[in-house]
C-alpha positions in Angstrom: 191.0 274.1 139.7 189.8 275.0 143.1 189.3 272.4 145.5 185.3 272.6 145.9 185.9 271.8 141.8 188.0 269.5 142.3 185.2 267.2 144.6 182.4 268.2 142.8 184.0 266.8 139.6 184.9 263.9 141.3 181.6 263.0 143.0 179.9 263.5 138.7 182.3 261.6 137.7 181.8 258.1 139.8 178.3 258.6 139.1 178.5 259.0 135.1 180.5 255.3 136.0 178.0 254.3 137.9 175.4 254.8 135.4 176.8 253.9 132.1 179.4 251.2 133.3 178.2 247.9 131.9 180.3 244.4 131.7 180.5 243.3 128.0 179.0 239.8 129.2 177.0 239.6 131.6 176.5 236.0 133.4 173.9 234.0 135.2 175.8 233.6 138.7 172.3 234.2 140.4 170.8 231.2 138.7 174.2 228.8 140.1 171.8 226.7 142.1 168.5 226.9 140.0 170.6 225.3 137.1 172.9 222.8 138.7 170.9 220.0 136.9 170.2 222.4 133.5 166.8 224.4 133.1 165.2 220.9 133.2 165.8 220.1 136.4 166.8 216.3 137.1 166.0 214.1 134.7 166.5 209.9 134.8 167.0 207.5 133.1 164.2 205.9 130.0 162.9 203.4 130.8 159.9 200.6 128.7 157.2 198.4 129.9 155.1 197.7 131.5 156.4 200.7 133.5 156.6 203.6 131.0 159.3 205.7 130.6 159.8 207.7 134.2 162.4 210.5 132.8 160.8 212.9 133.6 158.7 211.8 137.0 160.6 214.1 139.6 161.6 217.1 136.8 158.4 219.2 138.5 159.5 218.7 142.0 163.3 219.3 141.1 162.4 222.3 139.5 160.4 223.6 142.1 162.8 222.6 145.4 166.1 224.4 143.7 164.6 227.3 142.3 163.0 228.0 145.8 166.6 227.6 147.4 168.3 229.5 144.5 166.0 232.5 145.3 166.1 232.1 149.5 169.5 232.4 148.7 170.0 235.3 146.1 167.0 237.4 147.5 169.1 237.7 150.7 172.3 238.9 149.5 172.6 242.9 150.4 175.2 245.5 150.8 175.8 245.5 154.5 175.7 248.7 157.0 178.8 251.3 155.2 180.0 253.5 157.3 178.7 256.8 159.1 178.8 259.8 157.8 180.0 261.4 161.5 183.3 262.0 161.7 186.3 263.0 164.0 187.8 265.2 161.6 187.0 267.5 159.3 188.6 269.6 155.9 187.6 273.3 155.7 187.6 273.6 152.2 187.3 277.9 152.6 190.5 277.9 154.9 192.2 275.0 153.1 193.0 273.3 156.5 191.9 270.0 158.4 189.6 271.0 161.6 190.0 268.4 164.7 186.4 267.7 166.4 186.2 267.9 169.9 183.7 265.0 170.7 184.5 261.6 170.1 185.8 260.2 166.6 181.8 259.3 165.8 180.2 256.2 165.1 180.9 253.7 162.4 177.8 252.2 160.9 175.4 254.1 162.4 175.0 257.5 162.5 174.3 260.7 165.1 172.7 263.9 164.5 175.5 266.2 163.8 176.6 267.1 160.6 179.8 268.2 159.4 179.5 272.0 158.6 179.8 274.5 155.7 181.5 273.6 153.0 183.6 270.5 154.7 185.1 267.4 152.8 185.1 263.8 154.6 186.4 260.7 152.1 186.6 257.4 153.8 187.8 253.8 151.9 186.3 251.0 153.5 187.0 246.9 153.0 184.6 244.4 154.3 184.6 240.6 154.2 181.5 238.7 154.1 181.9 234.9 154.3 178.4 233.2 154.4 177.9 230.1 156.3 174.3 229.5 157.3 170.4 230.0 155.6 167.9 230.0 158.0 170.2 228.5 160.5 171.2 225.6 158.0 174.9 225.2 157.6 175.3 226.3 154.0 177.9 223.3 153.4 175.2 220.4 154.2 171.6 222.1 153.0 169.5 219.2 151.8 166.2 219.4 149.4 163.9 216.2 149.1 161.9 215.9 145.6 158.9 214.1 145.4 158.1 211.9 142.5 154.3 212.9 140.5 151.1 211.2 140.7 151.2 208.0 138.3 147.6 206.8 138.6 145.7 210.5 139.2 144.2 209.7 143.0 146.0 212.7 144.6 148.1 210.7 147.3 151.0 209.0 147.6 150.5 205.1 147.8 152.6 203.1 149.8 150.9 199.7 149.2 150.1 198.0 145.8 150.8 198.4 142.1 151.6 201.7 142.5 154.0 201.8 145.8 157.1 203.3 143.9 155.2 206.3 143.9 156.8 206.9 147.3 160.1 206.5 145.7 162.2 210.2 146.7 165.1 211.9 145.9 167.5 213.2 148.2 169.7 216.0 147.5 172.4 217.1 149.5 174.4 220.6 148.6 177.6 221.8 149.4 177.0 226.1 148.8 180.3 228.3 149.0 179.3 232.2 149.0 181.2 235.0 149.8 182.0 238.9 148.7 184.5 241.0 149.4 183.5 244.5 149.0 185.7 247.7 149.0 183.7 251.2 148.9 184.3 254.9 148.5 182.4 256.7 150.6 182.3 261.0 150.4 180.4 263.4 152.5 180.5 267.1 151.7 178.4 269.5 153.6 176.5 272.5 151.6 175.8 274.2 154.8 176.1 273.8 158.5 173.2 271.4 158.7 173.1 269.4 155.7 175.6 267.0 154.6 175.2 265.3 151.0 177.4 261.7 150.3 177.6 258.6 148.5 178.8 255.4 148.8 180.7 253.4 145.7 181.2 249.8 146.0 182.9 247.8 144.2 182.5 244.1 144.8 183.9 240.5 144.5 181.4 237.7 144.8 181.8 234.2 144.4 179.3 231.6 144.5 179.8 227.6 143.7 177.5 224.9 144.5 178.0 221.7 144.2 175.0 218.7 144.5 175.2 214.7 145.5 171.4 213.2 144.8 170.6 209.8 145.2 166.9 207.8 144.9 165.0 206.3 148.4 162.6 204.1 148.8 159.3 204.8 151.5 161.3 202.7 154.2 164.7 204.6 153.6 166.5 202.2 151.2 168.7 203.6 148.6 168.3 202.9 145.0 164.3 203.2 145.4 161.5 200.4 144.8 163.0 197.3 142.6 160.9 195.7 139.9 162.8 192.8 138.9 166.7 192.9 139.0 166.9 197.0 138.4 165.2 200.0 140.4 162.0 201.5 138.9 163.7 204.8 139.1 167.4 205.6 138.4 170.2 207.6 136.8 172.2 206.6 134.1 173.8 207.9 130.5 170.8 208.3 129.3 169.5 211.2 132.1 171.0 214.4 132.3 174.0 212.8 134.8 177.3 212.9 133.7 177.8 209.0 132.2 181.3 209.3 132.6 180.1 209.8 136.3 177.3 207.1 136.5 177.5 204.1 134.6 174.8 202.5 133.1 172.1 201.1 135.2 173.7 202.6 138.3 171.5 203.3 141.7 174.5 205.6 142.7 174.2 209.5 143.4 173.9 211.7 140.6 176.6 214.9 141.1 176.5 218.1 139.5 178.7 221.5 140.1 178.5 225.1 139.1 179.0 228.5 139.8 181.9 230.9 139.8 183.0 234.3 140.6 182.5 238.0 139.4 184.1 241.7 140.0 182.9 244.5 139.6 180.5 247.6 140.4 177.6 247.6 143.0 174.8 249.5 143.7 175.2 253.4 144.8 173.9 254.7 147.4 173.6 258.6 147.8 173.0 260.2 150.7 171.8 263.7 152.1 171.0 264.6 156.1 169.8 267.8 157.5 170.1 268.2 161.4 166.8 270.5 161.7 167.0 270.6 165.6 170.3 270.9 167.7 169.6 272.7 171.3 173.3 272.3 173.4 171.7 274.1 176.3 169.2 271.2 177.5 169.4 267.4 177.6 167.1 267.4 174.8 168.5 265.6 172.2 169.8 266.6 168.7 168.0 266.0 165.4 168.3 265.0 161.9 166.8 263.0 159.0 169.1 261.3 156.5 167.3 260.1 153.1 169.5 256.9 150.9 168.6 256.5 147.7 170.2 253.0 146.6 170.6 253.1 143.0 170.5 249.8 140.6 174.1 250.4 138.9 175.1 246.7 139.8 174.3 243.8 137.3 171.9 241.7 139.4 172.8 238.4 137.3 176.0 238.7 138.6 174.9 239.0 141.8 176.8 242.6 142.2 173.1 244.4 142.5 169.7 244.1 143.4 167.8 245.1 140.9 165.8 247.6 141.6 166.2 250.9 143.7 165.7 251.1 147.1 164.4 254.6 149.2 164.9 254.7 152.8 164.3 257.5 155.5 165.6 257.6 158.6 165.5 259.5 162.0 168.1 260.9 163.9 168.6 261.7 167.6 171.8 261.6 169.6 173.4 264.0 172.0 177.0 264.1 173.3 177.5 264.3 177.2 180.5 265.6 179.1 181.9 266.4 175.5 183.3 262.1 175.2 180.2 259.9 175.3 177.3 259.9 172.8 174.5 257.7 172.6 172.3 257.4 169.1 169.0 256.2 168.3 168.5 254.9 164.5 164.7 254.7 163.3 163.4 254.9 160.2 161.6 252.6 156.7 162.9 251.6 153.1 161.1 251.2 150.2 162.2 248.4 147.6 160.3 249.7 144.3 161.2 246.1 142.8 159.7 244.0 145.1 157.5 246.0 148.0 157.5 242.5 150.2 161.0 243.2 150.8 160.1 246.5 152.7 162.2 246.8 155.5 161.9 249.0 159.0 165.4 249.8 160.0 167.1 250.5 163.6 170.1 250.9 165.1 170.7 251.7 169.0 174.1 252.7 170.6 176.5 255.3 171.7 180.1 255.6 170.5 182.2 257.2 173.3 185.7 258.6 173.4 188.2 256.3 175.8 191.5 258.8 174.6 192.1 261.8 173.1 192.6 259.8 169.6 191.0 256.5 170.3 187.1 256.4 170.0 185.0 252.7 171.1 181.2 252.6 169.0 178.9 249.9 169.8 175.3 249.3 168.3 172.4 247.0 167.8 171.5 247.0 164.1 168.5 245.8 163.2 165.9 245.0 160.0 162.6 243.8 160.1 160.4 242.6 157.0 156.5 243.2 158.1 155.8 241.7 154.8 159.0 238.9 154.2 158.6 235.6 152.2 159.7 233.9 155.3 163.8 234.6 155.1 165.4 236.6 157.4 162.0 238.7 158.1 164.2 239.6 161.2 167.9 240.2 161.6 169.8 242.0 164.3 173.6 242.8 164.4 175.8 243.5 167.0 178.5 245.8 165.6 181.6 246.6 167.6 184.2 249.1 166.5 187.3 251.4 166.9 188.1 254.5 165.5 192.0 255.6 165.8 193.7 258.9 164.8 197.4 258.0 164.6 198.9 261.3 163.3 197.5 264.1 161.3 194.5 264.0 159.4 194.2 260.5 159.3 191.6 257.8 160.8 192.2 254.3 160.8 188.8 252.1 161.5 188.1 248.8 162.3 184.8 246.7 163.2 182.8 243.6 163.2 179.5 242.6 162.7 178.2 239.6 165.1 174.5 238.6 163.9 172.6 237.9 167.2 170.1 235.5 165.4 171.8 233.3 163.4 168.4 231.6 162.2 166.9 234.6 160.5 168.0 234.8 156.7 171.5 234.2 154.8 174.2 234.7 157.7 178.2 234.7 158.4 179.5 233.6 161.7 181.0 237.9 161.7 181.5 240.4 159.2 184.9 242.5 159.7 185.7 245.7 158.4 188.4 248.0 158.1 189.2 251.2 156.8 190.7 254.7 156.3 189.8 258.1 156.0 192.1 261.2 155.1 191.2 264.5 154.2 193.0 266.4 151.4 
C-alpha cells in the first residue's frame, strides 16, 4: 500500500468514526444546572390555613432563573481556535522525503496564505486545557440567581405592606459551577495541488461539569427565613419539599442544598477543511491570497456536552506575505454560519505575524476575535490574545506550544488562559 493510500485510508476512516460512533448511553450533562432541584424546579414545604399551601409559589421563577443560566452556560461552550494548517515542514509524498521550508515555522492558530504544495502530508496532535472560571465576568464559583415568589392576590405588583406583604418574600441561590475540558485533536492537511490544501481536525474531548447550589428564603428588609406568621415562616423548606430531609429538618428556615453533574469522554465535532491560495505575486509587496472554507460537523453528542448540535459553515479570507524570508504578518477575515441556531452567527478575525527569531525556533502572536451581530447577550464579543512557539528540535519533528489570554474577560464563558501544546511529525 502506497503511502498517498495509506493517508487517504486514514483520513475515510476517522470520518466513518466520526459519523457512526455513538455512546451506548447518552447523558443529560448539559441539563447539570437546569435540574439541580429536579424538572420541577424548587419546591417547599405544604403548608394549611388560612394561608394555603405555598409549594409551589417560587417553582415558576426557579424554573425560569436556572434554565436561563444552564443555557448562558452550555450555549457558550465551543471548540477553541486548533491549529494552522501552515507549517515549517513538509513530506513529499512523490520523492518519499521530508522538505524543510525556508520561511518561518508558520503560525499556530491562525493561518497565512500559503499552502503546502502537490501532493504534501502535514499531521499534527494537539492537547489543550480549558479551565473555565468566569460567565459574563462573574466568578463561576459564587454566581447567584434571585427567584421571585408569584402573585397571591392577582394586582400585578409586589406588595410590601398589608395582608399580602410576604409576597416580597425571595429566594436566594448561591452556586458553586466547576467546568472544564480537556481536549486532544488530530489534525491532517494534505495538499491535492500546489494551491489547495484539504484537512480535518478530530477531537476527542474530556468535559466535566458539577454544580452545586445553597438557597435560602429573605424577607423585603433582608431577613433570612422570610415573613413570619405566627411562630413559623410563611415560606420554608422542609421533608416535605423536594430538599433532602436528611439535610433539612422539619420546619427548618435553613438553606436548601442540591448537587449534580459529572464528567464525560469522548468524540467531538469534526471540522474539515479545504484552502486554495488563488493569488500569490513574490515580486511586489502585494500580499498573498487564499480562502479556507470549515465545515464543522455535528459528530459530538450535545447532551454530553462533547458537540454542538448542529453544523457550522464558515468562510474565511486570507492575506499574509513573508518579508526578508523570517517575518510574516497575517490578516484573518471572514463569517460562520450556525444552521442550528442563526443568532449564533459569528464574524471571525484574527490579526498577527509569526516571525522566525532562529533557524528552528519560530515566535506567532495574534489577536483572535468573534463577534455575534445577532447574540442573546453572552459573549456577543470575545477577543484572544494568543502567544506561541514553534520549535524544530531534530529531524522532521515540531514541538508547539501556546496560550490563549482573553482580553475581555466580561464577554461570555471565559478561563483566566488556555494552554496548548503539541507535535507534528511527518512520516
Amino acid at each position: 500500500m502506497t503511502l498517498r493510500l495509506r493517508a487517504t485510508t486514514t483520513l475515510l476512516l476517522i470520518l466513518w468514526i466520526g459519523w457512526f460512533a455513538r455512546p451506548a448511553e447518552a447523558t443529560d450533562l448539559k441539563n447539570t444546572i437546569r435540574n439541580l432541584y429536579g424538572s420541577k424546579g424548587i419546591l417547599l414545604e405544604p403548608i394549611g390555613l388560612p394561608f394555603f399551601t405555598q409549594e409551589s409559589r417560587f417553582q415558576a421563577s426557579s424554573l425560569q432563573g436556572l434554565d436561563q443560566l444552564n443555557t448562558q452556560l452550555t450555549s457558550s461552550i465551543g471548540l477553541p481556535s486548533f491549529s494552522s494548517s501552515v507549517t515549517g515542514f513538509t513530506f513529499d509524498l512523490d520523492r518519499g522525503i521530508p522538505v524543510r521550508t525556508t520561511e518561518s515555522l508558520g503560525p499556530l492558530l491562525t493561518e497565512r496564505a500559503t499552502t503546502l504544495g502537490a501532493h504534501k502530508l502535514d499531521v499534527t496532535f494537539t492537547y489543550t486545557r480549558l479551565s473555565f472560571t468566569k460567565l459574563q465576568g462573574k466568578d463561576l464559583d459564587n454566581l447567584e440567581l434571585v427567584f421571585l415568589r408569584d402573585d397571591a392576590n392577582g394586582n400585578g405588583i409586589r406588595d410590601t405592606s398589608g395582608p399580602f406583604s410576604f409576597e416580597s418574600d425571595i429566594i436566594r441561590a448561591k452556586l458553586k459551577v466547576d467546568l472544564n475540558e480537556d481536549i486532544f485533536a488530530f489534525i491532517a492537511t494534505y495538499g491535492f495541488t500546489s494551491a489547495w490544501d484539504v484537512g480535518l481536525v478530530v477531537p476527542f474531548i474530556h468535559v466535566r461539569l458539577t454544580a452545586r447550589a445553597s438557597a435560602a428564603i429573605f424577607d423585603q428588609f433582608g431577613n433570612p427565613g422570610g415573613t413570619i406568621s405566627g411562630s413559623l415562616p410563611i415560606h420554608r423548606f422542609g421533608p416535605n419539599s423536594n430538599c433532602n430531609p436528611s439535610v433539612v429538618p422539619r420546619n427548618s428556615t435553613a438553606t436548601c442544598s442540591a448537587s449534580g453533574g459529572g464528567d464525560e469522554t469522548g468524540l467531538g465535532d469534526i471540522i474539515l477543511r479545504t484552502k486554495y491560495n488563488f493569488f500569490r505575486n513574490s515580486n511586489s509587496f502585494a500580499p498573498d491570497l487564499a480562502f479556507l472554507v470549515e465545515v464543522k460537523l455535528p459528530t459530538g453528542d450535545e447532551g454530553r456536552l462533547l458537540g454542538t448540535g448542529g453544523t457550522n459553515l464558515a468562510g474565511l479570507l486570507i492575506a499574509s506575505k513573508t518579508y526578508g524570508r523570517w517575518f510574516t504578518p497575517h490578516v484573518n477575515v471572514g463569517y460562520e454560519i450556525d444552521t442550528k441556531d442563526l443568532e449564533q452567527n459569528t464574524i471571525r478575525y484574527a490579526l498577527g505575524f509569526d516571525a522566525r527569531l532562529l533557524s528552528k525556533l519560530s515566535f506567532d502572536a495574534d489577536v483572535i476575535g468573534r463577534q455575534k451581530p445577532e447574540g442573546n447577550g453572552t459573549g456577543n464579543h470575545t477577543v484572544d490574545l494568543s502567544l506561541g512557539v514553534k520549535w524544530n528540535p531534530l529531524n522532521s519533528w515540531i514541538l508547539r506550544a501556546n496560550v490563549q489570554i482573553p482580553l475581555d474577560k466580561n464577554s461570555g464563558l471565559r478561563a483566566d488562559f488556555i494552554p496548548t501544546v503539541g507535535v507534528e511529525y511527518l512520516f
